[in-house]
N, CA, C and O of each residue as an XYZ file, in Angstrom:
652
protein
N       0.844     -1.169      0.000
C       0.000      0.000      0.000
C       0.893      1.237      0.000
O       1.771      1.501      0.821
N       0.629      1.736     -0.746
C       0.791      3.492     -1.095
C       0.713      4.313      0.026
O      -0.407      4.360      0.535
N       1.761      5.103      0.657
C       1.547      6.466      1.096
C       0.410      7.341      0.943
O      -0.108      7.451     -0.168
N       0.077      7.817      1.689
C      -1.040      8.982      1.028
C      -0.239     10.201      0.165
O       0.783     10.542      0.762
N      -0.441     10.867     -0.980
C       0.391     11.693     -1.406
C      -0.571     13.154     -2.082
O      -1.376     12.980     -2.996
N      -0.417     14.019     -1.699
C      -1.226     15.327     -2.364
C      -1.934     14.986     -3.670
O      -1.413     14.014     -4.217
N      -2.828     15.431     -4.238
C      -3.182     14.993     -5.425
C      -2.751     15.850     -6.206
O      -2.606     16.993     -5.773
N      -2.422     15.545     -7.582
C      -1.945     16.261     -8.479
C      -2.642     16.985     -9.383
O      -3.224     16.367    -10.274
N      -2.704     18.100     -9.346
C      -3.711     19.333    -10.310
C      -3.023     19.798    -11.370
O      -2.041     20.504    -11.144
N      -3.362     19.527    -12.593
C      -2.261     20.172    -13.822
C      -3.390     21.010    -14.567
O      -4.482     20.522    -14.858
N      -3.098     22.036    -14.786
C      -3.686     23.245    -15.407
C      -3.478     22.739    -17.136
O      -2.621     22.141    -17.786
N      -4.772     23.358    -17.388
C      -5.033     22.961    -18.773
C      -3.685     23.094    -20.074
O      -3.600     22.356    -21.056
N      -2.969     23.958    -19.809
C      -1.736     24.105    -20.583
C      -0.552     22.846    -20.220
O       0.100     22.091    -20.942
N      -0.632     23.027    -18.851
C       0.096     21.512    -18.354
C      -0.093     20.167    -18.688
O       0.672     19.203    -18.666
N      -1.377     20.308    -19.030
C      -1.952     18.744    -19.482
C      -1.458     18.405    -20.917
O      -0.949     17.380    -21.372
N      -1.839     19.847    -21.596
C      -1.431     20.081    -23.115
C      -0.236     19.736    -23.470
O      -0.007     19.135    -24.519
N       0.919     20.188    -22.373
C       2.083     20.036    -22.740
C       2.728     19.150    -22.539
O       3.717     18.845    -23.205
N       2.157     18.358    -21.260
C       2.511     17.206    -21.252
C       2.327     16.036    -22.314
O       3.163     15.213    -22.686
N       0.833     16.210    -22.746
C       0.700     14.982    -24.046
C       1.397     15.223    -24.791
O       1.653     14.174    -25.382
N       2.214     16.425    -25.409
C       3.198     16.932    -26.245
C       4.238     15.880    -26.100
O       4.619     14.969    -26.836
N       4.555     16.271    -24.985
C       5.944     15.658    -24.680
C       5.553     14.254    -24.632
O       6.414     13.683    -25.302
N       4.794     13.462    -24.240
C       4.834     12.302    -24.544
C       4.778     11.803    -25.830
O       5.015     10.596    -25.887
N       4.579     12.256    -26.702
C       4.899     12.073    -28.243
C       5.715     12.403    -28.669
O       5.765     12.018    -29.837
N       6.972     13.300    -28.232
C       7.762     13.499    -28.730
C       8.807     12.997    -28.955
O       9.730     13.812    -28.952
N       9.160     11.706    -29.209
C       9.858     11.059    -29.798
C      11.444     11.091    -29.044
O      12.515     11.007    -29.645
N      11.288     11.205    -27.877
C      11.981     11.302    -26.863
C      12.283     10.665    -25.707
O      12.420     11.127    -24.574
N      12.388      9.352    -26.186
C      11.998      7.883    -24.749
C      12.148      8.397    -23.600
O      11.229      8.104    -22.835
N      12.927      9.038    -23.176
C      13.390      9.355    -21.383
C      12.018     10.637    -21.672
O      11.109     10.335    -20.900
N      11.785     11.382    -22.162
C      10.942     12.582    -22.290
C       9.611     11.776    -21.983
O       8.841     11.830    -21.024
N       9.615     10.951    -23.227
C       7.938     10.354    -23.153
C       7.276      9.728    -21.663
O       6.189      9.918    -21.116
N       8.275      9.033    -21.357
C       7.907      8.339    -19.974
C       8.078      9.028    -18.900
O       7.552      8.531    -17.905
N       8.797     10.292    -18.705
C       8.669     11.458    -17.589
C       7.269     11.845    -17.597
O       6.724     11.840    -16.493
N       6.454     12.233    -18.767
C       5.460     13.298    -19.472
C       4.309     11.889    -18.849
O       3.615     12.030    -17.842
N       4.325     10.852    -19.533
C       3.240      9.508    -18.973
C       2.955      9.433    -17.004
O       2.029      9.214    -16.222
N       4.372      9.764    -16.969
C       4.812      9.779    -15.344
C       3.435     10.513    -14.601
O       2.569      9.973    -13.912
N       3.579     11.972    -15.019
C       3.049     12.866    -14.037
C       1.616     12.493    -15.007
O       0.747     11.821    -14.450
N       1.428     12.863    -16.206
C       0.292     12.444    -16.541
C      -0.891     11.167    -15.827
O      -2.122     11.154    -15.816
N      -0.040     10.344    -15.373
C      -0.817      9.139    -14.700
C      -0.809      9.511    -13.388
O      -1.575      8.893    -12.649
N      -0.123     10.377    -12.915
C      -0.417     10.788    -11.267
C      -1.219     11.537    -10.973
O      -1.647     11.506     -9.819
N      -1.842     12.720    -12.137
C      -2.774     13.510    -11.725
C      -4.094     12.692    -11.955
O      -5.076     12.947    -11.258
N      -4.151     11.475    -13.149
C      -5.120     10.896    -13.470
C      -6.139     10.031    -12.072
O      -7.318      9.933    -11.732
N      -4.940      9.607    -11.676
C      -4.448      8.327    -10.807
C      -5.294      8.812     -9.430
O      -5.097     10.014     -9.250
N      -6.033      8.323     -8.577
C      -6.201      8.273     -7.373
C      -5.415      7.677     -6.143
O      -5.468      8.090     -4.985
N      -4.680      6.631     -6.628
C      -3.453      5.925     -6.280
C      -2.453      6.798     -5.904
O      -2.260      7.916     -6.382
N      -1.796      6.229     -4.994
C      -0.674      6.662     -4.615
C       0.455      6.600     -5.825
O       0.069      6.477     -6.987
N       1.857      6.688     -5.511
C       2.982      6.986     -6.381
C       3.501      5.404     -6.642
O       4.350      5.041     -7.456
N       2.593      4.432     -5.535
C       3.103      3.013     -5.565
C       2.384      2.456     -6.812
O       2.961      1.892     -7.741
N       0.615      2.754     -6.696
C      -0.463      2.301     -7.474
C       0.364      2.729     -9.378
O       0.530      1.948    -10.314
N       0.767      4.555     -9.271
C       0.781      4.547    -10.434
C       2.341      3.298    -11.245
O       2.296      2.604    -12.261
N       3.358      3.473    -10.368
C       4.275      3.015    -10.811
C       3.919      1.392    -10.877
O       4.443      1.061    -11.941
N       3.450      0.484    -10.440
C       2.854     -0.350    -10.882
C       1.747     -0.980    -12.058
O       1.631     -2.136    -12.463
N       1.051      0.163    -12.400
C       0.475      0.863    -13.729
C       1.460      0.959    -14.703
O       1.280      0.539    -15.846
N       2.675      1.577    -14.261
C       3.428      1.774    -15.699
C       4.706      0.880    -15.903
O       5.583      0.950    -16.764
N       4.538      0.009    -14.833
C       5.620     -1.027    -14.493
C       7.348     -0.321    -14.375
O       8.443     -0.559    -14.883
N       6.782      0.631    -13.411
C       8.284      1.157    -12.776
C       8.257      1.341    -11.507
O       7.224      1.342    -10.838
N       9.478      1.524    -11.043
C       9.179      1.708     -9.698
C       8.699      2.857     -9.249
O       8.322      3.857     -9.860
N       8.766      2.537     -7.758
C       7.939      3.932     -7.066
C       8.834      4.797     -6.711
O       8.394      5.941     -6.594
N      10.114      4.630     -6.464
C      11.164      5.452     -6.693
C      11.242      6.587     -7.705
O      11.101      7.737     -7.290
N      11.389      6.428     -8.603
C      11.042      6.537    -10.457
C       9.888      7.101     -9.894
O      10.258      7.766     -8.927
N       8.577      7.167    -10.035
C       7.549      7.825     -9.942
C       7.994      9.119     -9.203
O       8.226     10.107     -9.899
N       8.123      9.193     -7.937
C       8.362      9.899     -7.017
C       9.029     11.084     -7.478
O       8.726     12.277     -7.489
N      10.173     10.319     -7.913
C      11.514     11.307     -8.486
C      10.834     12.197     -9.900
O      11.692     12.959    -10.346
N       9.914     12.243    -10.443
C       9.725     12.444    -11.639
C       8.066     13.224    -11.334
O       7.474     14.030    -12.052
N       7.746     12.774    -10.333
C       6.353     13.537     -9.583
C       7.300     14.887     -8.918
O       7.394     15.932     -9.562
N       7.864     14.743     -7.782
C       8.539     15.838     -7.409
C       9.508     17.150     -8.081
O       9.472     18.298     -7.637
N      10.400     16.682     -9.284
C      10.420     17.494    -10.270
C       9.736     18.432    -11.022
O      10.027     19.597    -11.295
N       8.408     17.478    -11.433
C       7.854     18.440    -11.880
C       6.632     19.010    -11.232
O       5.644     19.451    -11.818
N       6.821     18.944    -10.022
C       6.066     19.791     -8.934
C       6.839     20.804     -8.331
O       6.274     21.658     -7.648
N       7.940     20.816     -8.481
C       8.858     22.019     -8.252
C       9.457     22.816     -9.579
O       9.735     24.011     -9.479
N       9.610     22.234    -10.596
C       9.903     22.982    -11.426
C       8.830     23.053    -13.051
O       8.971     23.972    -13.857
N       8.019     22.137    -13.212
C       6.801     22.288    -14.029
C       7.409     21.392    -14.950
O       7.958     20.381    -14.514
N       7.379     21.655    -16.266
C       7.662     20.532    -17.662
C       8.891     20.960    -17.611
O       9.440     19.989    -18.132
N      10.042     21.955    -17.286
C      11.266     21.917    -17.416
C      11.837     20.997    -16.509
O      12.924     20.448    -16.691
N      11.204     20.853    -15.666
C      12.193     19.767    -14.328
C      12.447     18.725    -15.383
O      13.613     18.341    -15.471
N      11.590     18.221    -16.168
C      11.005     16.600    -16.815
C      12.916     16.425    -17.769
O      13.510     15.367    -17.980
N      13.393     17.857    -18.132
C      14.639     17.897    -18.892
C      15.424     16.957    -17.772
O      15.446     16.713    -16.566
N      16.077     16.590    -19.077
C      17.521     15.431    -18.333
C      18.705     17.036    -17.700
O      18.916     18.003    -18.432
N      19.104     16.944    -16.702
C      20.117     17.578    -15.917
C      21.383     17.434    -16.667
O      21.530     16.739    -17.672
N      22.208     18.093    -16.133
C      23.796     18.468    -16.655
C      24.418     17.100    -16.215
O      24.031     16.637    -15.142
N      25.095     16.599    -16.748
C      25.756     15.248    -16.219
C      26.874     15.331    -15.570
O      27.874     15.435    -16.280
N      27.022     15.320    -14.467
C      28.284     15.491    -13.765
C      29.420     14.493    -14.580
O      29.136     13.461    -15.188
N      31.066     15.215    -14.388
C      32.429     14.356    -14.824
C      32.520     15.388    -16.296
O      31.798     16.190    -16.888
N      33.713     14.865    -16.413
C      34.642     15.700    -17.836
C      33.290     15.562    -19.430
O      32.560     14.618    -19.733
N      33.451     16.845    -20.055
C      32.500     16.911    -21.108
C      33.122     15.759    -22.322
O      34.321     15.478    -22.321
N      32.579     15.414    -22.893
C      32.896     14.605    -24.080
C      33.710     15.587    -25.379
O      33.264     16.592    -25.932
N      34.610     15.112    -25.537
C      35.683     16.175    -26.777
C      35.369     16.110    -27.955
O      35.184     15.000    -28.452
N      35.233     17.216    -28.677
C      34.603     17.244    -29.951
C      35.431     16.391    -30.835
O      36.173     15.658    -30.181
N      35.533     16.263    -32.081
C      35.741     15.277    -32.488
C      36.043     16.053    -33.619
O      34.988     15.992    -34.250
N      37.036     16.939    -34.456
C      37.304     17.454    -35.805
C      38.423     17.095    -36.872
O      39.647     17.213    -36.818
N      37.450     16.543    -38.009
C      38.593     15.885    -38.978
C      38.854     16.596    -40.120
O      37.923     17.134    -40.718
N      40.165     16.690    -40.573
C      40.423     17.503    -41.888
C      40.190     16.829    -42.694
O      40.066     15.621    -42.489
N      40.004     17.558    -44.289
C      39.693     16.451    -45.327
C      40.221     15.403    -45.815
O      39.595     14.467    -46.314
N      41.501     15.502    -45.695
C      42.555     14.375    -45.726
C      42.094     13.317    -44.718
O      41.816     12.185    -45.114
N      41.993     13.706    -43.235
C      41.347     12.631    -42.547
C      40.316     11.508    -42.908
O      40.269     10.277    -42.914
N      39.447     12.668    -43.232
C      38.550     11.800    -43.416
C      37.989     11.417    -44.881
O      36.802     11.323    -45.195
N      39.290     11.186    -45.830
C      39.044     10.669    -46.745
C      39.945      9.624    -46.458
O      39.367      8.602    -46.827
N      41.056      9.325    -45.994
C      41.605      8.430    -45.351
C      40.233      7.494    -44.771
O      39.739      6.587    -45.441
N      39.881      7.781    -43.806
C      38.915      6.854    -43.138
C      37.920      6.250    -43.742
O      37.553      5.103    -43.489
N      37.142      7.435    -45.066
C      36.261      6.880    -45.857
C      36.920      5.475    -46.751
O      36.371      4.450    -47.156
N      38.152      5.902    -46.823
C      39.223      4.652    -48.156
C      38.817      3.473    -46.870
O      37.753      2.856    -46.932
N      39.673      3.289    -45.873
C      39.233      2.248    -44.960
C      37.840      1.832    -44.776
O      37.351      0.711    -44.645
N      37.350      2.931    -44.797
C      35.717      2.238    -44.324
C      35.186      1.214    -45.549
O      34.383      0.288    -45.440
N      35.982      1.740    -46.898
C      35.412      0.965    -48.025
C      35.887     -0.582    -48.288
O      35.346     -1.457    -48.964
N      37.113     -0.607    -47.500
C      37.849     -2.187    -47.657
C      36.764     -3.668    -47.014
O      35.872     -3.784    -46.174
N      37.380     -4.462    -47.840
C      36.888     -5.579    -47.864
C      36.463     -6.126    -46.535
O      35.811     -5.598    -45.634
N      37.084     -7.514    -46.660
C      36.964     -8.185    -45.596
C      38.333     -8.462    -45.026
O      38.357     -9.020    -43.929
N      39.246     -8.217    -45.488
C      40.919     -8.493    -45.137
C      41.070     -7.682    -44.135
O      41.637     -7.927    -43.070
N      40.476     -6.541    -44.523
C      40.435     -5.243    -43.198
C      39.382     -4.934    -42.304
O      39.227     -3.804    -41.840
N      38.489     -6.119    -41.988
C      37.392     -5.803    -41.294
C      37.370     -4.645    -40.460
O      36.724     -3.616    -40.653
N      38.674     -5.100    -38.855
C      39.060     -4.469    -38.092
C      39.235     -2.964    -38.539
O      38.278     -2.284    -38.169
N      39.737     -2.597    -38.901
C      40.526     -1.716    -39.769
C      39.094     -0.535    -40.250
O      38.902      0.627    -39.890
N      38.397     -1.304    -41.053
C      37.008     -0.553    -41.414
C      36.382     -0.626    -40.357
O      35.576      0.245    -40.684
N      36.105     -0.866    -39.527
C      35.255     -1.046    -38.487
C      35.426      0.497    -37.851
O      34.722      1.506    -37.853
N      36.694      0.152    -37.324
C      37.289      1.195    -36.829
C      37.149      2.834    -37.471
O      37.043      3.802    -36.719
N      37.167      2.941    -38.829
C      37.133      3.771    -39.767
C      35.781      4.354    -39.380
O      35.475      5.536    -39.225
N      35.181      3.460    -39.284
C      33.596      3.633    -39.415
C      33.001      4.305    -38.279
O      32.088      5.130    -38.280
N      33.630      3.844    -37.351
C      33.268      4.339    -35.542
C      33.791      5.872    -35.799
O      32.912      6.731    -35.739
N      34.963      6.254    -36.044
C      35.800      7.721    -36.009
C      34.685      8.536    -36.716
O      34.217      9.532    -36.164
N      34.147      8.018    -38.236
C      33.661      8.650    -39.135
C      31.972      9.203    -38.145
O      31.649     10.347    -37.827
N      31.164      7.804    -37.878
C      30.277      8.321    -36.726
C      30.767      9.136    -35.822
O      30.577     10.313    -36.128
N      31.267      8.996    -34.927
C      32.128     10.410    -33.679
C      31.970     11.178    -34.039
O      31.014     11.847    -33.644
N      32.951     11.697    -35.225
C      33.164     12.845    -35.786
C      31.625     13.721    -36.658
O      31.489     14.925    -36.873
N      30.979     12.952    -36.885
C      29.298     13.469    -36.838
C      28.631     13.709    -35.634
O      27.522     14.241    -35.612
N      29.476     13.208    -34.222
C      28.352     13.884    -33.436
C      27.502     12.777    -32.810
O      26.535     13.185    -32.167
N      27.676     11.469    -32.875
C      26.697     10.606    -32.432
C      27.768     10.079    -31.409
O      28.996     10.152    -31.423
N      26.760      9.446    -30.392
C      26.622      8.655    -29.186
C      27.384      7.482    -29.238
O      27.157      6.749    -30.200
N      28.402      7.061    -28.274
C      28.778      5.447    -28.563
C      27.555      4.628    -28.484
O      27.865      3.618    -29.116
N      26.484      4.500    -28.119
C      25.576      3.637    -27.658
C      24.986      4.015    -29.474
O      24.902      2.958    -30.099
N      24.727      4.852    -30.052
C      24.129      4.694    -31.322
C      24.927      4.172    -32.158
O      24.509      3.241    -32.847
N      26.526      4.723    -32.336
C      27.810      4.215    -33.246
C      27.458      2.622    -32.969
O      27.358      1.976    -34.011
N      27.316      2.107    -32.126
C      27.308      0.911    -31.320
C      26.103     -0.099    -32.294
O      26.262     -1.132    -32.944
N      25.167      0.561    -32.088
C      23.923      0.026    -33.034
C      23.613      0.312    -34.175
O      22.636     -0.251    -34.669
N      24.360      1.276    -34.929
C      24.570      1.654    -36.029
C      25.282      0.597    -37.086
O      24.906      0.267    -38.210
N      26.388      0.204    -36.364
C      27.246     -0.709    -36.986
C      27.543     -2.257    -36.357
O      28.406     -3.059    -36.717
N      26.431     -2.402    -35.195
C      26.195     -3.892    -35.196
C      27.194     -3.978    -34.113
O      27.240     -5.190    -33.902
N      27.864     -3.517    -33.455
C      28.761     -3.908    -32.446
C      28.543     -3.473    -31.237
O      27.631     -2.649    -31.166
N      29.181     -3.803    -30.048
C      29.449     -3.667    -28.756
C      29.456     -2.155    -28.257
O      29.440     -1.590    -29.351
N      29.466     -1.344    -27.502
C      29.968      0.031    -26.852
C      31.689     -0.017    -26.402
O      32.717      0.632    -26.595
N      31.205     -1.284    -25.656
C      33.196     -1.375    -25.375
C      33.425     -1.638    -26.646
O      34.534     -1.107    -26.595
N      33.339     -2.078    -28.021
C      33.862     -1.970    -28.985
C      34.304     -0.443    -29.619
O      35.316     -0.186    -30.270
N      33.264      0.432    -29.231
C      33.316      2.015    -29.967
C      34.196      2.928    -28.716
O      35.004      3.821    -28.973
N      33.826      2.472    -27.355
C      34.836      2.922    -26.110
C      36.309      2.963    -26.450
O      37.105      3.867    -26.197
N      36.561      1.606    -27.185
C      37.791      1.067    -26.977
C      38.625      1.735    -28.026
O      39.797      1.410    -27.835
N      38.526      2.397    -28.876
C      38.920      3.541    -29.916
C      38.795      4.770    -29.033
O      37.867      5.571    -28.915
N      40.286      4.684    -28.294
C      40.218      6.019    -27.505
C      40.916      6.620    -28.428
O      40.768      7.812    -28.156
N      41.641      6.539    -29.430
C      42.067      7.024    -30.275
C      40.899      8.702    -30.919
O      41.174      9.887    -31.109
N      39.848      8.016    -31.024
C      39.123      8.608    -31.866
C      38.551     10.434    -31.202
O      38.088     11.424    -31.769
N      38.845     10.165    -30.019
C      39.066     11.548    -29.327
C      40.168     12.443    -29.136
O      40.131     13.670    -29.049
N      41.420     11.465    -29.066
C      42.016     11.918    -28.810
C      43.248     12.401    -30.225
O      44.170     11.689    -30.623
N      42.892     13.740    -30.727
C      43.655     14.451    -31.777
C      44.976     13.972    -32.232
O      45.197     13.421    -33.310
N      46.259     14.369    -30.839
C      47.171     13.451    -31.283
C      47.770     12.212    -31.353
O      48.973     11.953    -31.412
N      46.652     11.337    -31.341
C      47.285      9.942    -31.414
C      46.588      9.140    -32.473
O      46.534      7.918    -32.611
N      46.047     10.141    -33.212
C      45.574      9.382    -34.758
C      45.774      8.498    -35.387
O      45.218      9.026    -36.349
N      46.159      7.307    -35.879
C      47.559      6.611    -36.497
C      47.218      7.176    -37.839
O      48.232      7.002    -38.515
N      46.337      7.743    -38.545
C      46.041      8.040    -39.774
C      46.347      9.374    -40.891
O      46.076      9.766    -42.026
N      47.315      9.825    -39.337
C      47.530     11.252    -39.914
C      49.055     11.132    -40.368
O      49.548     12.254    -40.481
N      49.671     10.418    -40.571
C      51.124     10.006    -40.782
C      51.066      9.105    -42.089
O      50.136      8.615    -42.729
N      52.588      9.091    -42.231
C      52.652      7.801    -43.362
C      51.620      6.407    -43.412
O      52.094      5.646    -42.569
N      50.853      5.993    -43.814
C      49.979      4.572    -43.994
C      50.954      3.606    -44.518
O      51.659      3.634    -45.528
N      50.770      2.456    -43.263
C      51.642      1.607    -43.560
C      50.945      0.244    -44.894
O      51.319     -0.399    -45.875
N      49.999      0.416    -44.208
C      49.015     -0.584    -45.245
C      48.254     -0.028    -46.055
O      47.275     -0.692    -46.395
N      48.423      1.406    -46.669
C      47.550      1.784    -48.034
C      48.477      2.428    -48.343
O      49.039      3.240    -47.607
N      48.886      2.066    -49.887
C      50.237      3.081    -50.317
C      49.300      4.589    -50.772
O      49.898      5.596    -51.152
């Protein structure tokens, strides 16, 4: 059994904006926006709804209280604490180098693979998408610390294996 917990009143723009956001094509967004949406619905406590949406009541709570203190902006994902992620900038030479690799066979799987991960980075995507993009692991796209780090390229020097 559920706590007793205030009931939740969302003003007609709140309601609006919330169904917004649950459509918006934003998984962590959508299920914040369902969150409070089912709590104002809900007569239930924060236990009843999270059992409804098969999460915990933790999760409910945390995502009820947000946006009872701060409205549909709380529902935003926060600043992530630890070092920012390093941009990722390739000259054209680079990355026609990488495109030549990315195009090799099967002799160079490794090799293209690799090509392929830098070439994603350097657009701006996520290891977890590079990751599913190209069928492999995260510690596979992790493990190219290379690909952040500017001077330790191997591609910006003589090529030992593409004349």
């Amino acid at each position: 059994m559920s706590l007793p917990v205030a009931p939740l009143a969302l003003s007609d723009e709140d309601r609006a904006e919330l169904e917004r956001l649950s459509r918006s094509g934003d998984r962590r967004l959508e299920e914040r926006a369902r969150i409070v949406l089912a709590c104002a619905d809900s007569p239930d406590g924060n236990s009843g709804v999270a059992a409804g949406l098969g999460l915990t009541a933790d999760t409910v709570r945390k995502w009820r209280s947000r946006f009872t203190e701060a409205g549909t902006a709380g529902l935003a994902d926060a600043p992530r604490p630890g070092r920012r992620k390093a941009d990722l900038v390739l000259t054209g030479t680079e990355r026609e180098q990488l495109a030549r690799w990315a195009r090799r066979g099967k002799t160079s799987q490794v090799l293209a693979l690799r090509a392929k991960i830098v070439l994603a980075c350097a657009q701006g995507m996520e290891n977890k998408a590079v990751a599913a993009e190209l069928r492999t692991t995260e510690h596979n796209v992790a493990r190219c610390a290379w690909t952040r780090n500017p001077r330790s390229r191997p591609w910006t020097g003589p090529s030992r294996c593409c004349p």
